[in-house]
PyMOL Python script that loads the backbone (N, CA, C, O; Angstrom):
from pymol import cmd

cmd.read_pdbstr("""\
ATOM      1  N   UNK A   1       0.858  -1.174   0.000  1.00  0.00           N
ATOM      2  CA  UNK A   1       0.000   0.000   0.000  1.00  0.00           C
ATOM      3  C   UNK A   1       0.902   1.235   0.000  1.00  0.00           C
ATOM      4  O   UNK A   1       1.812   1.550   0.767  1.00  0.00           O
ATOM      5  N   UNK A   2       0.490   1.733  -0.874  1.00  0.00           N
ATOM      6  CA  UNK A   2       1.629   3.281  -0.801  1.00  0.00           C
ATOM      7  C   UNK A   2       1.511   4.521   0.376  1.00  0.00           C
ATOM      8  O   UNK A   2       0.582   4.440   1.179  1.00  0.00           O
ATOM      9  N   UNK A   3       2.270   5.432   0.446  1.00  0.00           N
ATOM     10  CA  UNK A   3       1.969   5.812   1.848  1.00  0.00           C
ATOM     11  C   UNK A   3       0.626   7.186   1.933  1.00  0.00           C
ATOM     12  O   UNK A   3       0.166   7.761   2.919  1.00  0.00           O
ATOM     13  N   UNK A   4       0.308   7.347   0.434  1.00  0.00           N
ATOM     14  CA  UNK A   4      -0.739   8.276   0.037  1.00  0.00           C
ATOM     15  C   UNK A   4      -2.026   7.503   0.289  1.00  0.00           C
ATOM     16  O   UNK A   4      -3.007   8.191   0.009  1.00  0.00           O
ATOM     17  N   UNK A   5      -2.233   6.659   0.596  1.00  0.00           N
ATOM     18  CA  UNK A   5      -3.482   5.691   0.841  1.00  0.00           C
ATOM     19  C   UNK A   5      -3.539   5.051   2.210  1.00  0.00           C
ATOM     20  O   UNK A   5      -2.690   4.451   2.870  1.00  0.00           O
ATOM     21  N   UNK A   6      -5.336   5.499   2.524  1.00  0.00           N
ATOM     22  CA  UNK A   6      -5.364   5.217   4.167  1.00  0.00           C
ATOM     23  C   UNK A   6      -5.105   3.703   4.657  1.00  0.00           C
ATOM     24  O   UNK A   6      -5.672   2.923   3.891  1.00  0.00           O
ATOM     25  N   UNK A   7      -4.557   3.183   5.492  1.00  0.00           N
ATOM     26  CA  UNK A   7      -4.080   1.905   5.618  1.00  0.00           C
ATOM     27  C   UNK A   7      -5.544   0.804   6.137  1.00  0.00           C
ATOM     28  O   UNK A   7      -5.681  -0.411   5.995  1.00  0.00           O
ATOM     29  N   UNK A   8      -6.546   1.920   6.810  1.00  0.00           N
ATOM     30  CA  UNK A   8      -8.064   1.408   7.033  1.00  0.00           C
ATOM     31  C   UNK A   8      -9.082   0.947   5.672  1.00  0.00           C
ATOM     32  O   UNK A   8      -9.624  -0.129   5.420  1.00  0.00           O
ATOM     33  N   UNK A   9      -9.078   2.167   4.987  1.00  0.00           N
ATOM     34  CA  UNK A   9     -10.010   1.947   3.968  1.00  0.00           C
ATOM     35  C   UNK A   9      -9.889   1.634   2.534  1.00  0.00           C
ATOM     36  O   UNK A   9     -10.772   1.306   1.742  1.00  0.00           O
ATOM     37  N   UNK A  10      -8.200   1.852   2.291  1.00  0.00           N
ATOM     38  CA  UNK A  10      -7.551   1.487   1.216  1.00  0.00           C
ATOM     39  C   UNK A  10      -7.639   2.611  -0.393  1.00  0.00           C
ATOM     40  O   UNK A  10      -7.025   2.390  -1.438  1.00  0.00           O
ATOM     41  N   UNK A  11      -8.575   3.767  -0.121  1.00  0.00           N
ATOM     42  CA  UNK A  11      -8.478   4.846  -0.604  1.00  0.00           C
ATOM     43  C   UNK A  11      -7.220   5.804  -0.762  1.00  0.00           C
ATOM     44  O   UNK A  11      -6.375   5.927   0.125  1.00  0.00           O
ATOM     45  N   UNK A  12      -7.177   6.546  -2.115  1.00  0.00           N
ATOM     46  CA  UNK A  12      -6.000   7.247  -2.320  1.00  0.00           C
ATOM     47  C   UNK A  12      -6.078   8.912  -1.230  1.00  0.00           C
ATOM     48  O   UNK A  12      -6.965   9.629  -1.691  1.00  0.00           O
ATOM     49  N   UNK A  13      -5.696   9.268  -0.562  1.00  0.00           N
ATOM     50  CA  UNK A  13      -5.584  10.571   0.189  1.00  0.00           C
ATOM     51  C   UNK A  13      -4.228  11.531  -0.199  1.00  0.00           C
ATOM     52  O   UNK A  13      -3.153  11.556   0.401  1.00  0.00           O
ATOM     53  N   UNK A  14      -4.665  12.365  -1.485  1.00  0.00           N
ATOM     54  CA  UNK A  14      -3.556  12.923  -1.466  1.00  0.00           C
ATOM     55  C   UNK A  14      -2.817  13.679  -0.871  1.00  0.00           C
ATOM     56  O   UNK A  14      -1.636  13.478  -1.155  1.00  0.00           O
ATOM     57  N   UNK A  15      -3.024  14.643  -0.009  1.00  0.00           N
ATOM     58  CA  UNK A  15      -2.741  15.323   0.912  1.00  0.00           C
ATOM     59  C   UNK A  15      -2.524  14.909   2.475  1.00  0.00           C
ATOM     60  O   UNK A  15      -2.424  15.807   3.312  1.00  0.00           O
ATOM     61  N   UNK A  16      -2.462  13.741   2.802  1.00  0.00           N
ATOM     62  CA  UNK A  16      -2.609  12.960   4.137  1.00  0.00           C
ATOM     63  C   UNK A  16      -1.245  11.745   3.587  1.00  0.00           C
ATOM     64  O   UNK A  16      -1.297  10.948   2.649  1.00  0.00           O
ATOM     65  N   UNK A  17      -0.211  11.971   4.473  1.00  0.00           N
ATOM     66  CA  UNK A  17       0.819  10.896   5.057  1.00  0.00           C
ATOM     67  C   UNK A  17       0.175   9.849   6.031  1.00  0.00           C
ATOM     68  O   UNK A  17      -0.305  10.056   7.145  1.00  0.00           O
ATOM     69  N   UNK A  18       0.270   8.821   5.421  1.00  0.00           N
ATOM     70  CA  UNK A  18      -0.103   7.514   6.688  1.00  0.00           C
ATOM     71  C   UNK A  18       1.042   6.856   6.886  1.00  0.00           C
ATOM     72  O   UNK A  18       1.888   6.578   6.036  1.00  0.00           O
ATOM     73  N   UNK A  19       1.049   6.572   8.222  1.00  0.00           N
ATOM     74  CA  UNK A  19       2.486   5.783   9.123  1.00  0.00           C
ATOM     75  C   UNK A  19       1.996   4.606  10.116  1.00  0.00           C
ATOM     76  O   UNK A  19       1.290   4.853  11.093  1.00  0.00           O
ATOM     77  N   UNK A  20       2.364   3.504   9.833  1.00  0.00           N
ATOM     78  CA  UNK A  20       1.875   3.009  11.107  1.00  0.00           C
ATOM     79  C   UNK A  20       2.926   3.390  12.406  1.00  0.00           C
ATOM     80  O   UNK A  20       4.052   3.872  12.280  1.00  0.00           O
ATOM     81  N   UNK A  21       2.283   3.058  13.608  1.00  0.00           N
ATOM     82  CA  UNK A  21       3.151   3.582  14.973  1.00  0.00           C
ATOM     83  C   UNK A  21       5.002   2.023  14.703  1.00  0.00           C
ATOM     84  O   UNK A  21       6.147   2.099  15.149  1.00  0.00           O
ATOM     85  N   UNK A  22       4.472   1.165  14.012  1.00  0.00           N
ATOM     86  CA  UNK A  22       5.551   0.495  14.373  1.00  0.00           C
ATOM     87  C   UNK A  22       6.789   0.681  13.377  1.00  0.00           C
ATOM     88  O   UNK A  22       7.904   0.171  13.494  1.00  0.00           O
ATOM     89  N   UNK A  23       6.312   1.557  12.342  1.00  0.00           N
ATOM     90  CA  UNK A  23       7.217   2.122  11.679  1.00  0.00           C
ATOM     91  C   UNK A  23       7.779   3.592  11.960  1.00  0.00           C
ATOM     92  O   UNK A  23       8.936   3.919  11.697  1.00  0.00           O
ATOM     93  N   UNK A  24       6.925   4.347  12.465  1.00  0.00           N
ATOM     94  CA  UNK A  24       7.230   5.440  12.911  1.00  0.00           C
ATOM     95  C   UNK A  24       8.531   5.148  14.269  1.00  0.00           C
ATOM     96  O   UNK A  24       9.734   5.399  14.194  1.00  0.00           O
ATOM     97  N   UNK A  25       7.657   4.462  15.604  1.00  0.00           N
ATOM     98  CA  UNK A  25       8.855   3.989  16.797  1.00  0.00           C
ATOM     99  C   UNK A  25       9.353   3.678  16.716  1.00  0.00           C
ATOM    100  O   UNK A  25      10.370   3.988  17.337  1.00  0.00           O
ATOM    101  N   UNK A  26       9.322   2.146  15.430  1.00  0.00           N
ATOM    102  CA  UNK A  26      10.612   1.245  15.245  1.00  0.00           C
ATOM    103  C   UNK A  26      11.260   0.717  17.063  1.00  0.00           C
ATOM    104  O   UNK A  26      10.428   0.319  17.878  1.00  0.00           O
ATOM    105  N   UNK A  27      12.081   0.764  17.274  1.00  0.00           N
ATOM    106  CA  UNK A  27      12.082  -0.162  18.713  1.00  0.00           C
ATOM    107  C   UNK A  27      12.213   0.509  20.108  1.00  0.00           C
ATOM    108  O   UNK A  27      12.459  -0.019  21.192  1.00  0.00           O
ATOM    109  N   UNK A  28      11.903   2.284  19.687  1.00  0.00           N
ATOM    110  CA  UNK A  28      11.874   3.063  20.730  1.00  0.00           C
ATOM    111  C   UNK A  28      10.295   3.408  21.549  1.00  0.00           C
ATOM    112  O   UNK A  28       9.277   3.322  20.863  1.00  0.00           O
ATOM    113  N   UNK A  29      10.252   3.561  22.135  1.00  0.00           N
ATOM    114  CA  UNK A  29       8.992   4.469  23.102  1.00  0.00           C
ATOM    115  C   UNK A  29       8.525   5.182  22.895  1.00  0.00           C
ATOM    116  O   UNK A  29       7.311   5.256  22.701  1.00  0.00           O
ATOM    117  N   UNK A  30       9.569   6.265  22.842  1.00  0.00           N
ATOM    118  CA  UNK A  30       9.348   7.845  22.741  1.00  0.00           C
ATOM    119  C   UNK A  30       9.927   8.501  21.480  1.00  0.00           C
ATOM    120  O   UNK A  30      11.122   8.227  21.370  1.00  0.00           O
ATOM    121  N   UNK A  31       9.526   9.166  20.638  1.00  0.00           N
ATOM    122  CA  UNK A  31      10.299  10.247  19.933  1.00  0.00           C
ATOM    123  C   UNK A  31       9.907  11.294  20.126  1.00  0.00           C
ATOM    124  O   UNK A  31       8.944  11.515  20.861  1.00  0.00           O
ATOM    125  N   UNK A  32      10.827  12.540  19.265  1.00  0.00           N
ATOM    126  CA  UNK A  32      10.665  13.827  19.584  1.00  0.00           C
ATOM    127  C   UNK A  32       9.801  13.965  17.645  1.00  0.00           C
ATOM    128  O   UNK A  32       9.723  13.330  16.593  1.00  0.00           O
ATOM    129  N   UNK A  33       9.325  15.324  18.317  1.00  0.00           N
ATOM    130  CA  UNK A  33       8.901  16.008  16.795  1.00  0.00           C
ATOM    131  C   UNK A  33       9.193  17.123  17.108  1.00  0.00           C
ATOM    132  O   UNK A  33       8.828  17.693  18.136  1.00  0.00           O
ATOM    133  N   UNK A  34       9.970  17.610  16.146  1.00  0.00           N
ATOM    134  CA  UNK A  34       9.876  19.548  15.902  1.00  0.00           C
ATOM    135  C   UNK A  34       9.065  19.920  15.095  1.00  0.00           C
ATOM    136  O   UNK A  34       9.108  19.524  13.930  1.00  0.00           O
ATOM    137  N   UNK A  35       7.891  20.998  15.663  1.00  0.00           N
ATOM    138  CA  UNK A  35       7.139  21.717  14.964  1.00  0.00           C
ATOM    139  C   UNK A  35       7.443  23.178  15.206  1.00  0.00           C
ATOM    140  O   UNK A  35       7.415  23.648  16.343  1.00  0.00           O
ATOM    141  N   UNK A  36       7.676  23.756  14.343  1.00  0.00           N
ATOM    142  CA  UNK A  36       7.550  25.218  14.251  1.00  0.00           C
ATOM    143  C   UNK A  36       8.848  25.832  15.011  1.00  0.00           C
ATOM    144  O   UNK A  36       8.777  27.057  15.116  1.00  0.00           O
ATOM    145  N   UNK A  37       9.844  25.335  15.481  1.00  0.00           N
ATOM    146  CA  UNK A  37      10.961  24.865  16.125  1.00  0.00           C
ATOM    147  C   UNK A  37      10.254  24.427  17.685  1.00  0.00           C
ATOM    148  O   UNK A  37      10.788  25.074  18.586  1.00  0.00           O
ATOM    149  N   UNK A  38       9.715  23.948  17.932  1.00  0.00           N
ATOM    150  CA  UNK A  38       9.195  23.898  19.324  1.00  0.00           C
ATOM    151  C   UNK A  38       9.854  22.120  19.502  1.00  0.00           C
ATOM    152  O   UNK A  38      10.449  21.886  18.451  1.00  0.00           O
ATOM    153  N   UNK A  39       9.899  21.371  20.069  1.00  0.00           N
ATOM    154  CA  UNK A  39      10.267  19.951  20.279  1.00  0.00           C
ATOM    155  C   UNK A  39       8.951  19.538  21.148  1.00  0.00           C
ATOM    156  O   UNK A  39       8.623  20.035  22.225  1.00  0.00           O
ATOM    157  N   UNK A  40       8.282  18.522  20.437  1.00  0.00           N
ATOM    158  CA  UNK A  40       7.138  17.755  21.397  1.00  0.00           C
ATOM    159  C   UNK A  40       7.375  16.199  21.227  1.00  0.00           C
ATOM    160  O   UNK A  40       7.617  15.496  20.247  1.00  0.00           O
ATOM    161  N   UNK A  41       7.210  15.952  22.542  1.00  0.00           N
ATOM    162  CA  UNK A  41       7.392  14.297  22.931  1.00  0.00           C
ATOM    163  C   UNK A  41       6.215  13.616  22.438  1.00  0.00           C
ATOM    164  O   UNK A  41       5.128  14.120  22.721  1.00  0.00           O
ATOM    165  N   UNK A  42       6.248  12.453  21.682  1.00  0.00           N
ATOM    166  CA  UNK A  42       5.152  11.232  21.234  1.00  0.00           C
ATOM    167  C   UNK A  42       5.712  10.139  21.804  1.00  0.00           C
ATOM    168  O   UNK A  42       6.630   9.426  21.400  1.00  0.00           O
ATOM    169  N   UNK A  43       5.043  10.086  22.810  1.00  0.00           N
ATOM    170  CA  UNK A  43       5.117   8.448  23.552  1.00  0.00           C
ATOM    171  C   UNK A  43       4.012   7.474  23.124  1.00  0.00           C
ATOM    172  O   UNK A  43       2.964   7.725  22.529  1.00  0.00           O
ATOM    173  N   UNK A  44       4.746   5.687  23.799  1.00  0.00           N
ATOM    174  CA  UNK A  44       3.304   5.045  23.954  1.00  0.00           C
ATOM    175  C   UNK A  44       3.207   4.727  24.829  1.00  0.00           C
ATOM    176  O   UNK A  44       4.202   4.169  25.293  1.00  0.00           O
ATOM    177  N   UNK A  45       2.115   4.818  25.610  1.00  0.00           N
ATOM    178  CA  UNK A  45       1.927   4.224  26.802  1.00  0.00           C
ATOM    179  C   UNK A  45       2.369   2.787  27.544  1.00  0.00           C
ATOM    180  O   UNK A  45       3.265   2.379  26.805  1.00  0.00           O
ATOM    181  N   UNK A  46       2.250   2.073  28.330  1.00  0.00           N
ATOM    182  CA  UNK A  46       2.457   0.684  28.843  1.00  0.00           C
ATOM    183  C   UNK A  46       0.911   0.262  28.656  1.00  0.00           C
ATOM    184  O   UNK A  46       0.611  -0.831  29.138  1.00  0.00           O
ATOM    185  N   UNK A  47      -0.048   0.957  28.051  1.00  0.00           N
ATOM    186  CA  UNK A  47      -1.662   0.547  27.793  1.00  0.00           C
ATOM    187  C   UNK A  47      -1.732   0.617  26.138  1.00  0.00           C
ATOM    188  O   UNK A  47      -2.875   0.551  25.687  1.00  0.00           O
ATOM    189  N   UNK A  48      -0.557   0.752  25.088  1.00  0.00           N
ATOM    190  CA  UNK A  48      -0.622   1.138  24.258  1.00  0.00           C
ATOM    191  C   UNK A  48      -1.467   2.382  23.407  1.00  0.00           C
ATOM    192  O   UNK A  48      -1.870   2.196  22.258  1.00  0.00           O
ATOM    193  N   UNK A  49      -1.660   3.596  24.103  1.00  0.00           N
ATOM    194  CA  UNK A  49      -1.949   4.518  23.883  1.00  0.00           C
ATOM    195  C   UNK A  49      -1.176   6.094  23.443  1.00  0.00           C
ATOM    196  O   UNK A  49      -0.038   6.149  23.910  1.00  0.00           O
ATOM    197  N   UNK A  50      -1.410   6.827  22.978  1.00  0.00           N
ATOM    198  CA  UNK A  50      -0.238   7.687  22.553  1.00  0.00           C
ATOM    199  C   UNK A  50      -0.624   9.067  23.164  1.00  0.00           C
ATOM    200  O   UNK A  50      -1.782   9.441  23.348  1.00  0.00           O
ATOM    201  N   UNK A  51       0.534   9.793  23.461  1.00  0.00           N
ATOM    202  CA  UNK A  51       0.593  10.881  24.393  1.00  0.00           C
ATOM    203  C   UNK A  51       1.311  11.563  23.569  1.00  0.00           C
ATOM    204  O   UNK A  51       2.293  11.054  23.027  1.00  0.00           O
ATOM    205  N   UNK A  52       0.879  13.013  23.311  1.00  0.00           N
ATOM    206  CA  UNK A  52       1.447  14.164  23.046  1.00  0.00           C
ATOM    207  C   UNK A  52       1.727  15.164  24.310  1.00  0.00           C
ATOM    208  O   UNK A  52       0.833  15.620  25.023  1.00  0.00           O
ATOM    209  N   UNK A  53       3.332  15.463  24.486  1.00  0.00           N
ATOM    210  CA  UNK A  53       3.417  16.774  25.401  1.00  0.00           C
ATOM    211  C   UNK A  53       4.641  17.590  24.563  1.00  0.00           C
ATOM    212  O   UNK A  53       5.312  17.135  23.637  1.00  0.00           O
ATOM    213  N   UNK A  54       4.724  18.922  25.167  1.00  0.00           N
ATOM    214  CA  UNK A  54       5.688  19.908  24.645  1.00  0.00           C
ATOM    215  C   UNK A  54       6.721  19.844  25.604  1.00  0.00           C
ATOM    216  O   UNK A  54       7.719  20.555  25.485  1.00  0.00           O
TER     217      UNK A  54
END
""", "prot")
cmd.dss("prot")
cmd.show_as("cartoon", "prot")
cmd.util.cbc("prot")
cmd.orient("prot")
């Protein structure tokens, strides 16, 4: 499936990136994202849930 197409419904979304989380974490927990230069933490939980903080 290419990464322009939702991984649920199998439709083309041109404007929308899809990632799954186990490609995104790969074998970490936590990463960082920079937006706008700001750095925000994406964790997963120990309930497998995902947390955004700055």
């Amino acid at each position: 499936m290419s990464q322009n197409q939702c991984p649920v419904h199998g439709h083309g979304e041109s404007k929308r990136r899809w990632m799954s989380t186990e490609e995104l974490f790969k074998e970490a927990n936590e990463i960082t994202i920079v937006h706008n230069h700001q750095p925000y933490k994406l964790r997963v939980t120990k309930n497998g849930k995902l947390i955004l903080t700055k």
